[in-house]
C-alpha positions in Angstrom: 63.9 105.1 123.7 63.4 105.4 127.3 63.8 102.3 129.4 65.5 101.8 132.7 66.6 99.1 135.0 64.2 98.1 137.4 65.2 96.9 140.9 66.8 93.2 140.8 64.3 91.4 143.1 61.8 91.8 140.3 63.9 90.1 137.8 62.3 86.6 139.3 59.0 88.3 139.0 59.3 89.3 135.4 60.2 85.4 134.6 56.8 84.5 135.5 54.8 86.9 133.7 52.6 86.3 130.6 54.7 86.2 127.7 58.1 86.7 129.4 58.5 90.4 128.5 61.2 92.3 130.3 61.0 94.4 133.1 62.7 97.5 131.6 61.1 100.6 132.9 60.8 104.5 133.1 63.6 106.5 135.1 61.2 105.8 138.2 57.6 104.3 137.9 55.1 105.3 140.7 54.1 103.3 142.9 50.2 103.6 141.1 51.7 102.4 137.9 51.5 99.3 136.2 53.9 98.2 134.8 52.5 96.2 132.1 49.6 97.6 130.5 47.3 97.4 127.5 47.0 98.6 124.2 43.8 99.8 125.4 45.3 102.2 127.7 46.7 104.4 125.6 48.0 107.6 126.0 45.0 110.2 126.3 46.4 113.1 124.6 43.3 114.0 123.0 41.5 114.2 126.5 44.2 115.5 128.1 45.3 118.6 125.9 44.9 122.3 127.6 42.0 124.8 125.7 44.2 128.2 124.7 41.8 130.4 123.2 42.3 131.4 120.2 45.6 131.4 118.6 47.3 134.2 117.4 49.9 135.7 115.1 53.1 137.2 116.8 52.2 140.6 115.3 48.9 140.5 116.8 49.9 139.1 119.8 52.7 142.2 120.4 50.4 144.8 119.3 47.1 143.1 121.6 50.1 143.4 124.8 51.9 147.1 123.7 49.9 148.3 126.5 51.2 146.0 129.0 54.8 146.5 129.8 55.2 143.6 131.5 53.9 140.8 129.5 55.1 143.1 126.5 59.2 142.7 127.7 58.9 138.6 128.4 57.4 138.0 125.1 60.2 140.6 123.6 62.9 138.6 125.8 61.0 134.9 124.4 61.6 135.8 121.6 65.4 137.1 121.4 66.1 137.9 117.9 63.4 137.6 115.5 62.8 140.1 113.4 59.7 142.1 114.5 59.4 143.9 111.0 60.1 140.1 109.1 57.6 138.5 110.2 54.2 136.2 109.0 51.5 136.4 109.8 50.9 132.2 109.9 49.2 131.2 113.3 50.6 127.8 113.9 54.2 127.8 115.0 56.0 124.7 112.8 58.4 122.7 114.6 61.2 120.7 112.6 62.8 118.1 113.6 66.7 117.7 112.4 68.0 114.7 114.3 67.9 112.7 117.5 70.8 111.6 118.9 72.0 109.2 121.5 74.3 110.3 123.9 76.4 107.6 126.1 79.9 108.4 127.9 80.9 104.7 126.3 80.8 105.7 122.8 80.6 108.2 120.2 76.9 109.8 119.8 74.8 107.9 117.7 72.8 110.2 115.5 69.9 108.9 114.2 68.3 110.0 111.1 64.7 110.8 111.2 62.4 110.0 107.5 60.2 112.2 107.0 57.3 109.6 107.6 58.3 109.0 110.8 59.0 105.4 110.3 62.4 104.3 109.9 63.0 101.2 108.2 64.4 98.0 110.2 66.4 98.2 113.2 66.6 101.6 114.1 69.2 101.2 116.5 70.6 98.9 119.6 71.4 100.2 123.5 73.8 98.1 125.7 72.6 96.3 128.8 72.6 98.6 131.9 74.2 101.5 130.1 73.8 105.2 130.4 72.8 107.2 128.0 70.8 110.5 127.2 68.5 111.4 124.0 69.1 114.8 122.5 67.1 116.5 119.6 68.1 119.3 117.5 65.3 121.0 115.9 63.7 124.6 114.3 60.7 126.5 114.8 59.3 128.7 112.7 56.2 131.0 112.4 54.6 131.5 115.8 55.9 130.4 118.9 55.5 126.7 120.0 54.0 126.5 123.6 54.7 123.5 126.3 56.7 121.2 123.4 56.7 117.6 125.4 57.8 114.3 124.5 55.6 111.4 124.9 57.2 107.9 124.3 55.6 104.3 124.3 57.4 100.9 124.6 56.1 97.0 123.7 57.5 94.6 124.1 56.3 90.7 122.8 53.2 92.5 122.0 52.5 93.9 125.6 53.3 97.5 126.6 56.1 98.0 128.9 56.7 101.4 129.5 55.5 104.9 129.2 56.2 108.1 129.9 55.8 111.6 129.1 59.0 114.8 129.4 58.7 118.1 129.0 60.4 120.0 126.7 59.4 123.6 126.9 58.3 126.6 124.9 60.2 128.0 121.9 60.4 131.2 119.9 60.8 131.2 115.8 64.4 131.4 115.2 66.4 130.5 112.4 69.1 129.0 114.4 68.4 125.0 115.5 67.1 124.5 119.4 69.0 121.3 120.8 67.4 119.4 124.3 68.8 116.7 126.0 66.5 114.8 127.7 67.1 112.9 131.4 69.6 110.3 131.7 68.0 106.5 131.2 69.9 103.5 132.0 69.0 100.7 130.0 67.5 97.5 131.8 70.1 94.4 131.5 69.8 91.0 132.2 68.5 87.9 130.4 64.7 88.8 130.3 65.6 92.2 129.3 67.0 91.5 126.0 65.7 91.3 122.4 63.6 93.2 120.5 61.3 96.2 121.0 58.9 98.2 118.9 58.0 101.9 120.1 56.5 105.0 119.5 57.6 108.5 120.1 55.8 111.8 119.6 56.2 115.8 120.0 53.1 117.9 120.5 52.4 121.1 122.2 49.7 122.9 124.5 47.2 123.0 121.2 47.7 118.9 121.0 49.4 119.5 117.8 51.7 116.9 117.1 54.7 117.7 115.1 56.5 114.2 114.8 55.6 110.8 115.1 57.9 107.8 115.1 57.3 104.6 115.0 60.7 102.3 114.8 62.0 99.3 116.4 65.4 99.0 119.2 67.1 96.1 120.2 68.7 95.9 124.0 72.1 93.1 123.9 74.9 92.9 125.2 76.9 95.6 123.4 76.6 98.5 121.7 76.4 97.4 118.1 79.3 97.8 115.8 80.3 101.4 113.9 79.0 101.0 110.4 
């Protein structure tokens, strides 16, 4: 999930690279970016991830602010209507995931289910060439609230990595009712060297570096959308 065309005069470029992987790419690489990179350059969450302080319960955290009537009405108006008396007292916030969807004004969302191993089995699912599209999650938090959700996402393709990015998502009070996001639109790259066969991986973490999904599934790009089961 999350490739793009790239402009056409590199379609003779991507001909003559190692391997003859596609140039597909982000919504809009930089200008510093490679396009093809190595497994070695990894995403560097771990190094990256912002240092909080100690985490705290929501009672704790409304009684520690009752003083400050500022701070003390957004966290009232973050959190809308969660019952103050009902509840935990559980630190970290839990964020479930209940489906990702893709969204494409050429045909009926495709909602994709999600195992609860992160790894669905076979072809996950298959984009048009050069189509439109958005991704859009439904999901639940519970406990605490989740802080600077984002959405990381890593392509190969042929064994080299071609594309990367990172979206973010938000923060999120517990609330029984479901949270959907759509993401930006992508268009999907097209042309010969675009399609086949991808395998990519997709994750969900927060300001603590917590990382509430994981998927690892493969995509195929052709010429169509494949058929309605």
């Amino acid at each position: 999930m999350g490739l793009v065309d790239d402009n056409k005069n590199k379609e003779k470029e991507a001909s003559e690279d190692e391997g003859g992987a596609a140039r597909g790419g982000g919504r809009q690489l930089s200008d510093d970016s490679s396009f093809y990179t190595t497994d070695q350059e990894e995403d560097n969450d771990d190094e990256s991830a912002l240092h909080l302080g100690p985490q705290c319960s929501l009672k704790e955290q409304l009684e520690k602010d009752k003083d400050d009537e500022s701070l003390r009405k957004w966290k009232e108006q973050l959190l809308g209507s969660v019952d103050i008396n009902n509840i935990g007292e559980t630190l970290d916030p839990e964020v479930k995931f209940l489906s990702v969807a893709i969204v494409s004004p050429e045909r009926p969302d495709m909602v994709l289910s999600i195992p609860e191993d992160g790894k669905p089995q076979g072809l996950w699912f298959t984009l048009k060439e050069g189509s439109h599209y958005r991704l859009k999650f439904s999901f639940q938090v519970s406990n605490n609230i989740v802080s600077g959700l984002r959405y990381t996402n890593t392509v190969w393709k042929s064994g080299l990595r071609v594309f990367s990015t990172k979206d973010m998502i938000g923060t999120f009070s517990p609330q029984q009712e479901p949270y959907t996001h759509e993401m930006p639109e992508e268009t999907a790259p097209s042309g010969f060297m675009a399609r086949g066969s991808y395998t990519a991986k997709s994750k969900f973490l927060d300001d603590d570096n917590k990382c509430h999904l994981e998927i690892n599934y493969t995509f195929d790009i052709r010429k169509d959308w494949a058929s309605a089961d």
